[in-house]
C-alpha positions as CSV (number, residue, x, y, z in Angstrom):
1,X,156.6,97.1,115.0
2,X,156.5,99.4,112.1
3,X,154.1,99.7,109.3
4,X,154.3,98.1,106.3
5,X,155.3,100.5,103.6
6,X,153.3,101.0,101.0
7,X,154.5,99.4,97.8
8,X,157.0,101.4,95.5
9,X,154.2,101.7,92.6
10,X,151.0,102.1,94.5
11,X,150.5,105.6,96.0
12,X,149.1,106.7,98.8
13,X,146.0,107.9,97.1
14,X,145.7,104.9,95.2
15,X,146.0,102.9,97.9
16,X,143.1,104.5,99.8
17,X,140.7,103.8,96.6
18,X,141.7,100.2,97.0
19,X,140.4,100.2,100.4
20,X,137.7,102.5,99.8
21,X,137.0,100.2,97.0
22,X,137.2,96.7,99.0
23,X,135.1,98.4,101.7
24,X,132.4,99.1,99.2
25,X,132.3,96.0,98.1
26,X,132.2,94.6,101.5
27,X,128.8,96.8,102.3
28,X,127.1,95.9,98.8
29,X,128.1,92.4,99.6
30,X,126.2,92.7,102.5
31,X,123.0,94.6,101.5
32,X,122.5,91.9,99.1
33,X,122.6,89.1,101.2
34,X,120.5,91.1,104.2
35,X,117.8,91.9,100.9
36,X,117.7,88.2,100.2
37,X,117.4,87.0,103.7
38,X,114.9,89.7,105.0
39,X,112.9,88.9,101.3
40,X,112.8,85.6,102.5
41,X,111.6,85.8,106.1
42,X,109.4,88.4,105.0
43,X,107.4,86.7,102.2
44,X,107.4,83.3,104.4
45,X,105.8,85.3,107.2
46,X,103.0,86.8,104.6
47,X,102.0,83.0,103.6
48,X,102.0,81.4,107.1
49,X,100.4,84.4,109.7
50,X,99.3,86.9,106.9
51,X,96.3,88.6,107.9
52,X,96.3,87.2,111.9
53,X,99.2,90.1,112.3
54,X,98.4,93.4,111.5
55,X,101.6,94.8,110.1
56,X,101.5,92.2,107.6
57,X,97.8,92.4,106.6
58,X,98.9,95.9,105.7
59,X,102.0,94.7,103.4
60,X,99.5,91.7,101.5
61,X,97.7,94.6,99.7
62,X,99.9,96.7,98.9
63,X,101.3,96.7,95.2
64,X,104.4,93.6,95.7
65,X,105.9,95.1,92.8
66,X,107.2,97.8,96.0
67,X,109.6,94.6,97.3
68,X,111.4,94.9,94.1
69,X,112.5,98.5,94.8
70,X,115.5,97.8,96.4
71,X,116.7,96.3,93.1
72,X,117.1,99.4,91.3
73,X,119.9,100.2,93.8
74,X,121.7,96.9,94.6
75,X,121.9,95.9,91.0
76,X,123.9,99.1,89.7
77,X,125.8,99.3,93.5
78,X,126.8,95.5,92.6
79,X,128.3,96.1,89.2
80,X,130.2,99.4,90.3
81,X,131.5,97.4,93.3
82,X,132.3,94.5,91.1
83,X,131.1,91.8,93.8
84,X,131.8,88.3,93.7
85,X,129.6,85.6,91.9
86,X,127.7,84.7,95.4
87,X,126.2,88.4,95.3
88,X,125.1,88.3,91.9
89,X,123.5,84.9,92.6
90,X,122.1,86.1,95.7
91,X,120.2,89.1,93.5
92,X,118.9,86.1,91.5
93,X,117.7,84.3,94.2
94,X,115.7,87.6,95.0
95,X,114.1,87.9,91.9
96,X,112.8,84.3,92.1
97,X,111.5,83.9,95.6
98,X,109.5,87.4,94.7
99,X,108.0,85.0,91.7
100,X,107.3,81.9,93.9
101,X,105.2,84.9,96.3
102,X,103.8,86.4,93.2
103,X,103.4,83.7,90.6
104,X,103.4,83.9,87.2
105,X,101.4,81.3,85.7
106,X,101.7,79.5,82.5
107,X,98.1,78.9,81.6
108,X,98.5,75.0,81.5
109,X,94.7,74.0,80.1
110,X,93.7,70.8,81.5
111,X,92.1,67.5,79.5
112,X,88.6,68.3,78.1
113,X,85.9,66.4,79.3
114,X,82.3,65.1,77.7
115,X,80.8,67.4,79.7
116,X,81.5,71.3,80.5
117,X,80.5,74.1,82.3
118,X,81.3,77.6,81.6
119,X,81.5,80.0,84.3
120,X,81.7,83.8,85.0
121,X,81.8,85.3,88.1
122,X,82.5,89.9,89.0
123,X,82.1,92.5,91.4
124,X,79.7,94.4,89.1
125,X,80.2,97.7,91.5
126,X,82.1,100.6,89.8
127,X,82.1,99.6,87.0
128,X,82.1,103.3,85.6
129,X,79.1,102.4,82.9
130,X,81.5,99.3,81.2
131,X,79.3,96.8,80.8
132,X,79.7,93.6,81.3
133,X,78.1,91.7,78.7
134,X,80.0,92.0,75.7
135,X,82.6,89.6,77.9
136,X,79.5,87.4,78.6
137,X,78.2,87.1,74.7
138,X,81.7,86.1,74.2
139,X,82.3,83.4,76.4
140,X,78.6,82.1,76.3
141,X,78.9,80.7,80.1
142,X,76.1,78.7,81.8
143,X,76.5,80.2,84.7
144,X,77.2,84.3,85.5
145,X,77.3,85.1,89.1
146,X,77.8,89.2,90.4
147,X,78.2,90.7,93.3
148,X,76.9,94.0,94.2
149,X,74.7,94.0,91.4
150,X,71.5,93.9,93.8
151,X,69.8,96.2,91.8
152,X,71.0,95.0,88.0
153,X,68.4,91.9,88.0
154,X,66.0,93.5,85.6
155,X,68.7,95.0,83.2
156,X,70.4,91.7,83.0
157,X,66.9,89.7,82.4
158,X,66.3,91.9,79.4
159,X,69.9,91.4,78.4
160,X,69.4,87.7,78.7
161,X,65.3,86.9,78.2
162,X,66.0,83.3,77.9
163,X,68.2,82.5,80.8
164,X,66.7,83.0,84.5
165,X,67.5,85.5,86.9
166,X,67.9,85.2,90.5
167,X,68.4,87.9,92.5
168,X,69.3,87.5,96.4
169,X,70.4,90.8,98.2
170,X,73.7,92.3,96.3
171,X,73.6,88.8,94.6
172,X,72.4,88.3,91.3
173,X,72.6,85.0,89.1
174,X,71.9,84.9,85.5
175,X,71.6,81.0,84.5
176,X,71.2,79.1,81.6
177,X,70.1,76.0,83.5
178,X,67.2,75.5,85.6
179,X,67.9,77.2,88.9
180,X,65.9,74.9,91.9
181,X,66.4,77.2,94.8
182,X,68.4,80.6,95.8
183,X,68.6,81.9,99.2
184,X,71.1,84.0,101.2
185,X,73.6,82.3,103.8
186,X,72.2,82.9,107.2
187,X,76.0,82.1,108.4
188,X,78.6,83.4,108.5
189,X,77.8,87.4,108.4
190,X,79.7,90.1,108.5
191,X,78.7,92.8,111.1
192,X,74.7,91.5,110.5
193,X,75.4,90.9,106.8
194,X,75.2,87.9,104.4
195,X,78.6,87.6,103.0
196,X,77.1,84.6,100.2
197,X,74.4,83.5,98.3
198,X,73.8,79.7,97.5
199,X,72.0,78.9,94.3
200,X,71.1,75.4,93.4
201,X,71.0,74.4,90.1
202,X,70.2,71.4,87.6
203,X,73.2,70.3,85.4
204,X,73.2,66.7,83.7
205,X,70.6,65.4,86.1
206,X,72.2,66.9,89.3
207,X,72.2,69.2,91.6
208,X,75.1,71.4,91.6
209,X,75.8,74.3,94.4
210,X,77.1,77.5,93.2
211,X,78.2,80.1,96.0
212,X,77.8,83.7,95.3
213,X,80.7,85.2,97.8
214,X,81.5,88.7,98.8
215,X,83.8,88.7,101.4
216,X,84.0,92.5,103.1
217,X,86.2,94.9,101.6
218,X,88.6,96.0,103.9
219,X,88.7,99.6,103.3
220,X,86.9,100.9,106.0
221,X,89.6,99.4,107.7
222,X,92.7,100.7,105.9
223,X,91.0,104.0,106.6
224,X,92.0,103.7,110.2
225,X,95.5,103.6,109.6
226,X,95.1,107.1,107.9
227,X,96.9,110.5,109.6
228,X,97.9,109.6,113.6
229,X,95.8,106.3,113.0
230,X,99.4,104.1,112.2
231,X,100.7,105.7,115.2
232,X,97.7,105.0,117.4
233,X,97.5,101.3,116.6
234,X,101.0,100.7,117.2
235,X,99.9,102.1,120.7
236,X,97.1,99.8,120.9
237,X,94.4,102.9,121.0
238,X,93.1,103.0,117.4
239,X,89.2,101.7,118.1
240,X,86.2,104.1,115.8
241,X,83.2,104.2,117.0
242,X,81.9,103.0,113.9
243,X,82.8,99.4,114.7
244,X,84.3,99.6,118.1
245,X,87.2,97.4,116.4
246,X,90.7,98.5,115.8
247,X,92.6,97.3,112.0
248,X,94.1,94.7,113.9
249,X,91.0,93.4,115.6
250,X,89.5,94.0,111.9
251,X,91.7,91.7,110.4
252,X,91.7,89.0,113.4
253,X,87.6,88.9,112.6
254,X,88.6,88.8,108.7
255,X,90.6,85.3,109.9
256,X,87.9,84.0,111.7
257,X,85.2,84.9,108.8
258,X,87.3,82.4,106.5
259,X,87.2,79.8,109.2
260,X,83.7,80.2,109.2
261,X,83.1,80.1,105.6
262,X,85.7,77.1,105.0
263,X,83.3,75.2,107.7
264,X,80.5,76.1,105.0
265,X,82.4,74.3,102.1
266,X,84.1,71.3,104.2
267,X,80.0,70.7,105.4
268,X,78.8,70.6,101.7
269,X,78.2,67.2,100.1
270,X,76.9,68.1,97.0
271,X,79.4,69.6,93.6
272,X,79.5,73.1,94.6
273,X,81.7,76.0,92.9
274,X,82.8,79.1,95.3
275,X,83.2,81.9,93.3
276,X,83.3,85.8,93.8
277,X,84.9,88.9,95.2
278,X,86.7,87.2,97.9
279,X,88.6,90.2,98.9
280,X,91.6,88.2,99.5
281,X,95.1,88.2,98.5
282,X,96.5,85.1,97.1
283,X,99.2,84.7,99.6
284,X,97.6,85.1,102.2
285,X,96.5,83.3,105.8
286,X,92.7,83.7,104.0
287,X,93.1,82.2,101.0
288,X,94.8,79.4,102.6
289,X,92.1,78.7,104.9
290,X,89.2,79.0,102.4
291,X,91.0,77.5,99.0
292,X,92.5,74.5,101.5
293,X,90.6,71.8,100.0
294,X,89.0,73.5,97.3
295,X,91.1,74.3,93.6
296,X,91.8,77.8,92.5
297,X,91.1,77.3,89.3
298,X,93.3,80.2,88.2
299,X,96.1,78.5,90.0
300,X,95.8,75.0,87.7
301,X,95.0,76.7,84.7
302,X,95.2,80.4,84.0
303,X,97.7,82.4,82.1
304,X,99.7,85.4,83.7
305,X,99.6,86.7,87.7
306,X,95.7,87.0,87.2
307,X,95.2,90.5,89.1
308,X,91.4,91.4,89.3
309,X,91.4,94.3,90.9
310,X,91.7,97.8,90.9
311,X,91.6,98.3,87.2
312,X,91.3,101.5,87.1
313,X,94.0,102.7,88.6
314,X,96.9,104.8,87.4
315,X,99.8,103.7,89.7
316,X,102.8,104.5,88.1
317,X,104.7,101.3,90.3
318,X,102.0,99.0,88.6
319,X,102.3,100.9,84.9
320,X,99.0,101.8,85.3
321,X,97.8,97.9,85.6
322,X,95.5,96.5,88.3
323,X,97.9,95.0,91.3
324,X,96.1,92.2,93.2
325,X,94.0,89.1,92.5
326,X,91.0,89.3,94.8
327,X,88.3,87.4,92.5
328,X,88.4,83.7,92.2
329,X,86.6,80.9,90.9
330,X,86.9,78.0,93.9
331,X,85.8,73.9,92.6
332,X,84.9,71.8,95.3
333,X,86.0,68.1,95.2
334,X,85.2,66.0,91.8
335,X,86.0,68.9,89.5
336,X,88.6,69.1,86.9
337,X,89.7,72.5,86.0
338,X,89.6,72.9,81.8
339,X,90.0,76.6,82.1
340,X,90.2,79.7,83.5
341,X,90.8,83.5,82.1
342,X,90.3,87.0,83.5
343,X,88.7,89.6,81.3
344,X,91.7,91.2,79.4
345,X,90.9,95.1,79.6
346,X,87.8,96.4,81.0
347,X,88.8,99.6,83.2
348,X,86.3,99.0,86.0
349,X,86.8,98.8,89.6
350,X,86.7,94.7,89.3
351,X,87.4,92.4,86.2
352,X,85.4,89.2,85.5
353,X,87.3,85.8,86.1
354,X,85.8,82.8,83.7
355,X,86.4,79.3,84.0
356,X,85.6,75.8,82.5
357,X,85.2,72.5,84.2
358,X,84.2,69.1,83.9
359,X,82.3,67.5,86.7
360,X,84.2,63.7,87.5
């Protein structure tokens, strides 16, 4: 049989651009709905195993705004090709499953009650000589809690000569209310350390638990993966001496840590806040353990993604703005979240997080 001719008004030349043309389409077509897809599974897979496999404890810190990259090639590639509707849509779709993975909040503020207390809680450790307190004489909380600030009791008691200061370890609370007793957690540690401090304190004839957390920074860890180290724990031979743990094995221990510390909070019968340096992504295996019956009171009430942390950095992916939200204010059952803010600009390692609540 022979071939069909080619059409008295369509050369040969311009018939190969219609193929070329149709072919290109066909492959954009494509990418776009493999982008979509592999988005999907990917983000899916960062909420439900997150930090309990490795590769994906690597991805949860990294700067999300990176999953977005593609874009900047499908979207041009989509309107040269001129693709169909579905392709467009499925570029769309994209965009809003990366905003269900990294919300944007509205800042809904929740019903005022008779009775509030005002919270702040930071990471006061490289904080490259920003202080603090302006942010504190501004919101006026009853309750300040900081970690890594071991050594920042006395500065803060002159700051603050009427409000008492506890200091436990790296843990330092600076209270308007009368504080009844403050001691370290004896469990869970974290390679022999206290990872929280728990503070009692009087509020409208009760006692109310606040938990100073610091959850381990994982670094030290990330530091393994440097140079062959990607390569060696792929192979399942990436142990230091300093730990005898490998970043996998790091992160597995990270998992069980926020069992451990959940079993805290699910054992405590009294109002209690959780609030600190968590060191934990939002969408994460972590933070779903630890915030599972407790509220994130950024979640219910704050305004924007709420990133804490690093905020001094000068990432050009992030526009020079701080990338992950690893400080949280936590409310136990019977709360009602008013409120809740991060500091807007201070260029220190960490940025406060304040909140507001009513006790039911």
């Amino acid at each position: 049989m022979s071939e069909s001719p080619t059409p008295p008004n369509l050369t040969p030349k311009t018939a190969a651009r219609g193929r070329f043309g149709t072919l290109a389409r066909r492959v954009v077509t494509g990418a776009i709905f493999s982008y979509t897809a592999a988005l999907t599974v990917l983000f899916l897979s960062m909420e439900i195993a997150g930090e309990r496999f490795w590769p994906l404890a690597v991805l949860l810190y990294l700067p999300q705004h990176v999953f977005l990259l593609p874009l900047i090639v499908l979207t041009p590639a989509a309107l040269l090709t001129e693709v169909s509707l579905g392709a467009y849509a499925m570029l769309a779709i994209s965009v809003i499953i990366f905003f269900w993975h990294v919300p944007f909040f509205p800042g809904m503020a929740g019903s005022p009650g008779q009775y509030q207390m005002k919270v702040i809680t930071n990471n006061y450790a490289q904080n490259h000589g920003l202080r603090l307190q302006p942010f504190i004489d501004t919101e006026d909380p009853d309750i300040v809690t900081l970690q890594d600030a071991g050594n920042q009791g006395p500065a803060f008691q002159r700051s603050y000569p009427a409000r008492t200061v506890r200091v436990e370890g790296q843990f330092v609370l600076v209270s308007k209310l009368p504080v009844t007793s403050a001691a370290l957690l004896e469990w869970p540690r974290w390679r022999g350390a206290p990872v929280a401090a728990e503070f009692t304190v009087n509020w409208q004839g009760r006692d109310v638990v606040i938990y100073s957390v610091h959850m381990p920074t994982p670094r030290s860890d990330f530091a393994k993966l440097r140079g062959l180290g990607l390569l060696k724990e792929l192979a399942g031979r990436n142990r230091r001496r300093s730990d005898g743990m490998s970043f996998g094995e790091a992160m597995t221990a990270r998992a069980q840590l926020a069992r451990d510390l959940a079993g805290v909070f699910g054992r405590e019968k009294r109002p209690f806040l959780a609030m600190g340096d968590f060191n934990m992504p939002p969408d994460g295996y972590v933070h779903r353990v630890i915030a599972r019956s407790l509220s994130d009171c950024f979640e219910q009430t704050g305004r924007g993604f709420g990133f804490t942390f690093p905020c001094d950095t000068h990432n050009p992916l992030t526009f020079g703005g701080p990338w992950l939200r690893l400080d949280y204010v936590l409310a136990g059952p019977g709360w009602r979240v008013e409120e809740c803010k991060v500091e807007p600009d201070r260029r220190s390692k960490h940025r406060a997080v304040a909140a507001t609540l009513g006790l039911n």
